[in-house]
N, C-alpha and C positions, 0 to 999 in steps of 0.2 A: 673771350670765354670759350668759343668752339675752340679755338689755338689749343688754350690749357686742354679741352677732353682730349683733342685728339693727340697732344702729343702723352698725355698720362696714360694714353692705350697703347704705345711705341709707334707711334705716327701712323698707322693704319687704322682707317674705317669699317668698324667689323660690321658685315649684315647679320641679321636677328631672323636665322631661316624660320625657325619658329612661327615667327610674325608673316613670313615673307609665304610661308608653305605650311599652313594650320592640318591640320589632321584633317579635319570635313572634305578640305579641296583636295588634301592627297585621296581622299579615300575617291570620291568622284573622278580625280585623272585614271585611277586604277581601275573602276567602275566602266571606264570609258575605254580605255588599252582593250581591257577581255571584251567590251562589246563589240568594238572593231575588228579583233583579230578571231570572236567568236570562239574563243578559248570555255571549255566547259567544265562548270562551276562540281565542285564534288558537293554529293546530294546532300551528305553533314554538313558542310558549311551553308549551303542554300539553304538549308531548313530553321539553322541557328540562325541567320540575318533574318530571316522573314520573321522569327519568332522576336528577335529583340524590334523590328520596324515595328511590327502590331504592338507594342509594351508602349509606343515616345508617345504617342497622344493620350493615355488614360494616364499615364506618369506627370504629363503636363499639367492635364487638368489638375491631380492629385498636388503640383506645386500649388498653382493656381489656387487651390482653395486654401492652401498652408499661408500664402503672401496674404492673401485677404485674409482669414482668420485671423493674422496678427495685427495688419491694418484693421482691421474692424467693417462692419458693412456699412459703416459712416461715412467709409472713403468712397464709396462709389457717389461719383457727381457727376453731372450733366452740366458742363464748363463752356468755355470756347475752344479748348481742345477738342474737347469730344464731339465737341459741332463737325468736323472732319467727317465722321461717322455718316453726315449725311450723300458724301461722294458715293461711300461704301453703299449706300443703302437704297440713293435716290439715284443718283449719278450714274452708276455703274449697268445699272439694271435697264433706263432709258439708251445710256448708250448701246447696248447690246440688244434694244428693241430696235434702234434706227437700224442699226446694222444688218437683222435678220431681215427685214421689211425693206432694203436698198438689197439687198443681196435677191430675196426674191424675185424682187420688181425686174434688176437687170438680169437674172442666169436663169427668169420662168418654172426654175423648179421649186418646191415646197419642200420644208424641210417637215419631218410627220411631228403634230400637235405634241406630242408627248415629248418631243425632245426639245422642242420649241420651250415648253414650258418648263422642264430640267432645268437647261441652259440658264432660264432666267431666274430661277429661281437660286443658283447655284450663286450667280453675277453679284447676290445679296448676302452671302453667308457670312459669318461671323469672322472676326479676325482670327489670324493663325494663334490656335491654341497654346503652341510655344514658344510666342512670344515673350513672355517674363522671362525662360530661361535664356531667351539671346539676348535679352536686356540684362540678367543676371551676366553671362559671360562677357558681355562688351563692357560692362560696369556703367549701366545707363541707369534711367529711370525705372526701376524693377515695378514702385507705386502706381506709378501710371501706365506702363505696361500692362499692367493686372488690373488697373480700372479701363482699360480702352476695349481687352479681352472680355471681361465683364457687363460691362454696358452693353458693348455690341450685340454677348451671347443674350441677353434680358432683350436687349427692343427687337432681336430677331424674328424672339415670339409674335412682337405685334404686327412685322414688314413682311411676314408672310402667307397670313390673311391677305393683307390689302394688296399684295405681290399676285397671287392667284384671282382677287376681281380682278387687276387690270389682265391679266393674262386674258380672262374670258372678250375681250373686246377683239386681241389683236386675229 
């Protein structure tokens, strides 16, 4: 069967740069060229990027609520997928307790309260808001994409209360 494609393309394996070199990475290699070479950005163009970077997260969300709307708020479930969620929430946050409290103990310095509690508070936050849309372009699970972003953003509410008592201990 490969025989037959490859000889009905005239015996040559063509690459799929497309595939091979997506827009996002080109733009990031380009991103990365002018930062090395410190090449300087014209002020119109820096102002139009920062203007469309501020639009992709309230654009998300606004997907975000279109996929559930059509799913319904029935679809939001607490499953054994969404058990994962406790890495995010329980997981994440202890590891990065051990970590501050080994770090102190060995290098004697403190890091100040308030950034102490940032950090960890941060370690908890919700999953990436636009995740539906990379599940929309990868042609994945768009459903649960939108319930893992959802749940997470709901029990956030409740993990960070009990995320600032434990803070006051350490």
């Amino acid at each position: 069967m490969i025989r037959q494609r490859i000889n009905q393309e005239g015996g040559k394996n063509k690459i799929n740069w497309k595939k091979v070199l997506p827009p996002p990475l080109l733009g990031f290699i380009a991103g990365l060229i002018y930062l090395l070479l410190n090449i300087p950005i014209p002020g119109f163009i820096d102002s139009t990027l920062t203007y469309v970077g501020s639009i992709v997260t309230p654009l998300s969300l606004v997907y975000i609520g279109i996929v559930l709307y059509n799913a319904g708020l029935s679809s939001i479930r607490f499953d054994r997928d969404t058990i994962s969620l406790l890495g995010r929430f329980v997981l994440s946050p202890v590891v990065l307790i051990v970590l501050m409290l080994t770090g102190t103990h060995f290098s004697g310095t403190h890091l100040p309260a308030m950034l102490q509690q940032t950090q960890i508070v941060q370690s908890a936050t919700p999953m990436l808001a636009v995740l539906p849309i990379l599940a929309t372009e990868a042609h994945g699970d768009v459903n649960y994409a939108t319930n893992v972003v959802t749940t997470s953003t709901l029990l956030f509410v409740v993990v960070v209360p009990v995320l600032m008592q434990v803070i006051q201990f350490i």
